[in-house]
VOGUFI-492374 format. One record per residue (C-alpha): residue in three letters; x, y, z. Coordinates in steps of 0.25 Angstrom, whole numbers, padded with zeros to 4 digits, always signed. Example, Ala and Ser with C-alpha at 12.3 -4.5 7.8 and 13.67 -1.06 7.14 Angstrom:
BEGIN
ALA+0049-0018+0031 SER+0055-0004+0029 
//
This chain:
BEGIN
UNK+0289+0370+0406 UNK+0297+0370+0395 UNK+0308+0377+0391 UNK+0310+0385+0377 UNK+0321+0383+0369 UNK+0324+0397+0368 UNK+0324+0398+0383 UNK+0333+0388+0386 UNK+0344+0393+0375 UNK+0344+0407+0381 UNK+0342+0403+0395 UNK+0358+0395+0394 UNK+0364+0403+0383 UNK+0360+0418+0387 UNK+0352+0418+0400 UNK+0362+0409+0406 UNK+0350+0403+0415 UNK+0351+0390+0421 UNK+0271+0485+0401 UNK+0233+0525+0388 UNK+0232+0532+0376 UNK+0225+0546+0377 UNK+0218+0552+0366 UNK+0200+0552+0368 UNK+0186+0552+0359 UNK+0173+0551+0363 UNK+0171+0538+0370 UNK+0162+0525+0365 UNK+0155+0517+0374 UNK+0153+0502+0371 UNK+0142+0495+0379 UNK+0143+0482+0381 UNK+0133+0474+0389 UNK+0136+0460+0392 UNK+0147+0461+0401 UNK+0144+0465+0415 UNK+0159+0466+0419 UNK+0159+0479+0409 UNK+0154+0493+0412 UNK+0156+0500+0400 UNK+0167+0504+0389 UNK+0170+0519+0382 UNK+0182+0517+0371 UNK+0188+0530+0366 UNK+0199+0533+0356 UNK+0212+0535+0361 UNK+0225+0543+0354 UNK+0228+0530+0347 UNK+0221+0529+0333 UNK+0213+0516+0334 UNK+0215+0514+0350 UNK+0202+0516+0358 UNK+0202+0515+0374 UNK+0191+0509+0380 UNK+0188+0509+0394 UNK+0177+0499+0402 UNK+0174+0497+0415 UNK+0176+0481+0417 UNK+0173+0472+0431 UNK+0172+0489+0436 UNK+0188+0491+0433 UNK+0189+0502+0422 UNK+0195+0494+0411 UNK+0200+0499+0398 UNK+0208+0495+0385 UNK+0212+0500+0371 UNK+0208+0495+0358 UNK+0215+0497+0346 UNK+0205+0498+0333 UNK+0213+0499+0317 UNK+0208+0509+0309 UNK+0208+0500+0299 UNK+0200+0488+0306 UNK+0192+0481+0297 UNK+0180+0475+0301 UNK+0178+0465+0290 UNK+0189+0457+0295 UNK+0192+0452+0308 UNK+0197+0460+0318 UNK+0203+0452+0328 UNK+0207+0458+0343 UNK+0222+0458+0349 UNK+0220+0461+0365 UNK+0234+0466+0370 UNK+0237+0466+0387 UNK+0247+0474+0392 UNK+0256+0468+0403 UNK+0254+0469+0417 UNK+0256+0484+0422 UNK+0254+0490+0408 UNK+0244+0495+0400 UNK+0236+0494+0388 UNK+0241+0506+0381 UNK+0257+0502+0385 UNK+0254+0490+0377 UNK+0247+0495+0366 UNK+0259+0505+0364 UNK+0270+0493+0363 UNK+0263+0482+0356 UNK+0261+0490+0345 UNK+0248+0480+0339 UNK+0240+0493+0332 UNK+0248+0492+0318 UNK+0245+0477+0319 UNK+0230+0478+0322 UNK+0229+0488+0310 UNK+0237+0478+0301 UNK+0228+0465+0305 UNK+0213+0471+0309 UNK+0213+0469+0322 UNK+0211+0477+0337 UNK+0219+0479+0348 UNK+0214+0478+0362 UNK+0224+0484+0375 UNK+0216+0481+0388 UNK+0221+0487+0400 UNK+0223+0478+0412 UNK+0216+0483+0426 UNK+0225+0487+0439 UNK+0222+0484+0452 UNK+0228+0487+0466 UNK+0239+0478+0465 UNK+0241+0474+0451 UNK+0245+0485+0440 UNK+0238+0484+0425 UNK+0236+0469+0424 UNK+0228+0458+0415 UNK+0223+0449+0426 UNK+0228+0434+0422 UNK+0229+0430+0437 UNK+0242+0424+0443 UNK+0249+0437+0446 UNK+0237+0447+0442 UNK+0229+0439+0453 UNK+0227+0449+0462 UNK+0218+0456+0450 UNK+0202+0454+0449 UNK+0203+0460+0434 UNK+0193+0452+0426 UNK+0204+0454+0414 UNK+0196+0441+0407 UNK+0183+0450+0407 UNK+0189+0461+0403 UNK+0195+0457+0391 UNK+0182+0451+0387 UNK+0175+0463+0389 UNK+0185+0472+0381 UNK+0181+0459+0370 UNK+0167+0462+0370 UNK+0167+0475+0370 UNK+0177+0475+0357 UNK+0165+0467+0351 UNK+0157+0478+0352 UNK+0165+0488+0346 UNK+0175+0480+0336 UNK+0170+0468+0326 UNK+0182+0461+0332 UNK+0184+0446+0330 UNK+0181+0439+0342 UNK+0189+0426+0336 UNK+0201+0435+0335 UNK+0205+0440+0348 UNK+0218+0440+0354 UNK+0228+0443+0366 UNK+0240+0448+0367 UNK+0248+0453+0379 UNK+0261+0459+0386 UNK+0264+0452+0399 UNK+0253+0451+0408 UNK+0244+0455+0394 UNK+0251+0441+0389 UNK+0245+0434+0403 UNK+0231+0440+0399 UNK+0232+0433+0387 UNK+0235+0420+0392 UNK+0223+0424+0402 UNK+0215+0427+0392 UNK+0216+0413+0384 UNK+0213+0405+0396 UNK+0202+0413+0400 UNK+0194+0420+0388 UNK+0200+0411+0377 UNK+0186+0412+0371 UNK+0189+0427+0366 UNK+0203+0425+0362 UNK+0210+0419+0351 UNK+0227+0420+0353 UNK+0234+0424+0364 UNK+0247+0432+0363 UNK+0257+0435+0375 UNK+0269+0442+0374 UNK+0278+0441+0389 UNK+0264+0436+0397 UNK+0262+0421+0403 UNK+0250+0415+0409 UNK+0248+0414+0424 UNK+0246+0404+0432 UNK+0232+0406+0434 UNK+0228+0408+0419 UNK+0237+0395+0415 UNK+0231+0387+0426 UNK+0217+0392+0423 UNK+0219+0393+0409 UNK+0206+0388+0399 UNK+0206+0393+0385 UNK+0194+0389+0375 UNK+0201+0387+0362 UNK+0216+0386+0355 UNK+0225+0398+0360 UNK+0236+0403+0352 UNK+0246+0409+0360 UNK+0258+0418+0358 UNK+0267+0420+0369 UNK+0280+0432+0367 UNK+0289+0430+0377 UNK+0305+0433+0381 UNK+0313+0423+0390 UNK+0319+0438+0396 UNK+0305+0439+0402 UNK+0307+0440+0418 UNK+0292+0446+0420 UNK+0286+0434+0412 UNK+0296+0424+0413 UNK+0296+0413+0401 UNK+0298+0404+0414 UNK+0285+0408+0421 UNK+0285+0412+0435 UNK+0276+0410+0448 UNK+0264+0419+0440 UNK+0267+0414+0426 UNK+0269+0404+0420 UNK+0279+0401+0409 UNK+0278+0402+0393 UNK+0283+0389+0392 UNK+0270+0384+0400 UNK+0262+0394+0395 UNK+0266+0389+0380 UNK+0265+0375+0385 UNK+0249+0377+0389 UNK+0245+0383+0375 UNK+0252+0374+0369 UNK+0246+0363+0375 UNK+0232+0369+0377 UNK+0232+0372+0362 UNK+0237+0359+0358 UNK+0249+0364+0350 UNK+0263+0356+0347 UNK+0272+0356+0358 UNK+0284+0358+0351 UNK+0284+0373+0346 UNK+0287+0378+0332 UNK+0302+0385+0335 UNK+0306+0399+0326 UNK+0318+0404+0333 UNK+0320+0417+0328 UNK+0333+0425+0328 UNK+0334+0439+0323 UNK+0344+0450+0328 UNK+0349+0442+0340 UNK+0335+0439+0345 UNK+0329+0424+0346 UNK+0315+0422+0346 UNK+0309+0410+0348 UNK+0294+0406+0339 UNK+0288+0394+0347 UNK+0274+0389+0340 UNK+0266+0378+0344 UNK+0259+0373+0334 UNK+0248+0363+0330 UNK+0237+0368+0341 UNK+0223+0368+0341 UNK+0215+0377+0333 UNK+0231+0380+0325 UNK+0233+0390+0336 UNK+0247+0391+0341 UNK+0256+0394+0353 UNK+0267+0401+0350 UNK+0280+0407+0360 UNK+0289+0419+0355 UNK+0302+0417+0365 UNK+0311+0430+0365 UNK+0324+0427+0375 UNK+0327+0441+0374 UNK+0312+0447+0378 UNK+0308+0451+0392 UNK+0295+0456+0396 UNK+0293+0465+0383 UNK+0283+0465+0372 UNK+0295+0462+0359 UNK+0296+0469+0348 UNK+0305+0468+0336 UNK+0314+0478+0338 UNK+0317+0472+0354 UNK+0314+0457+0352 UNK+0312+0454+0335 UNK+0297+0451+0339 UNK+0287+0460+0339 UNK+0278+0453+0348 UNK+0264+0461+0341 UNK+0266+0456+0328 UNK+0268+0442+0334 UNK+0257+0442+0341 UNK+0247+0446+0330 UNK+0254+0437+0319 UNK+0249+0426+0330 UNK+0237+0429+0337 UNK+0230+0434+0324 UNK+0232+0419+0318 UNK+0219+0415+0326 UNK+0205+0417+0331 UNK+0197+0409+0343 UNK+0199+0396+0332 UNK+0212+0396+0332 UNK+0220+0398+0319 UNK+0213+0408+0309 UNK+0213+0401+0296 
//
């Protein structure tokens, strides 16, 4: 495992080292008939112009999510999908309120999707990615592909432009989701999550993942350096990097602006032209960054970057 630069500079010189909306309308009901895990979905409006709540019945666990529509969608052009998981013991509606992605879907034609995660007996709201989710039976894998097609139904979305983003164990879901329903997404974002070992060992995308990882070397809930139910950036890194073929040798920008130092790791020269890329904050902990606490805002970046590819890989 390899240590970043970064790390080992703060780690002698500083460290001294040796986680729902109200408002209703009159209901509609999609039908959709060629999943038999799904029982049925009614979507109504909620008190947040754009925002509908949609609630299914899926493997018979009542399921729901919210989708975020712009007023000024246009159909004529793409319109890709962002997915956005909320981390473990928090909510769809919590994330939505702090990652702040409605102005940027209104600004670049896209929707916004915020599942909720199931609870069981001992596990609170969850994505379940195995390792320590694997006391869950939650067929999340199915879920998310059901919430998919039924989108199709209601939205011409652009099923070459579909994307995850994540907080936590969102950002596991992510990783969980590219090994295991590659076929449907086209970039991967995750901001403080890791992969398990169950989704690292069992990991088989179909095509060239890019990959945006967000983390902070203060993050004792994910630490950068893994623990027994995660595993470290650095390996998680090293397998896109080697699965997608890409330099191994990063493209460096350290930034440094009012006493914060950031560091910008991109591999480059992968398959299809996607890239890996690893935003290091010494400073972050277990947070979703914004500028005014870590001079990243973590939404932007991670449009800028997933929005630069389809299922192909770099959109020319």
């Amino acid at each position: 495992m390899k240590k970043h630069p970064l790390y080992l500079f703060f780690c002698l010189f500083i460290f001294g080292c040796g986680g729902g909306g109200g408002g209703s309308s009159m209901p509609e009901q999609v039908i959709v008939d060629n999943d038999n895990s799904y029982q049925g979905e009614t979507c109504a409006d909620t008190n947040r112009v754009g925002m509908k709540k949609c609630d299914l019945k899926h493997d018979n666990i009542d399921r729901f999510y919210y989708v975020y529509t712009p007023n000024n969608l246009d159909s004529n052009k793409s319109i890709p999908v962002l997915f956005a998981f909320h981390g473990y013991g928090s909510s769809a509606m919590r994330h939505l309120n702090y990652t702040n992605y409605f102005s940027i879907a209104d600004l670049n034609n896209f929707i916004v999707v915020y599942p909720q995660g199931s609870t069981t007996a001992t596990l609170s709201s969850h994505w379940n990615v195995g390792g320590w989710t694997s006391k869950s039976t939650t067929n999340d894998i199915d879920f998310v592909d059901t919430v998919i097609n039924l989108l199709k139904d209601k939205i011409p979305i652009d099923e070459q432009r579909i994307y995850s983003s994540g907080m936590s164990n969102g950002g596991y879901m992510g990783y969980h989701l590219a090994c295991n329903l590659s076929s449907k997404f086209a970039a991967i974002a995750s901001v403080t999550g890791s992969m398990t070992n169950d989704t690292f060992n069992d990991c088989n995308p179909s095509h060239p993942m890019p990959i945006l990882q967000i983390h902070g070397l203060l993050d004792f809930v994910v630490p950068y350096d893994g623990n027994s139910g995660s595993k470290s950036i650095p390996d998680v890194i090293d397998y896109w990097v080697d699965y997608n073929s890409c330099n191994t040798d990063p493209d460096r920008v350290i930034k440094y602006d009012d006493y914060s130092l950031l560091a910008y790791d991109t591999y480059v020269n992968c398959l299809n032209n996607v890239n890996v890329k690893l935003i290091l904050h010494p400073e972050m902990g277990h947070d979703w960054p914004f500028i005014q606490s870590y001079n990243i805002d973590a939404s932007s970046e991670i449009w800028d970057f997933v929005s630069k590819y389809d299922l192909y890989g770099l959109i020319n």
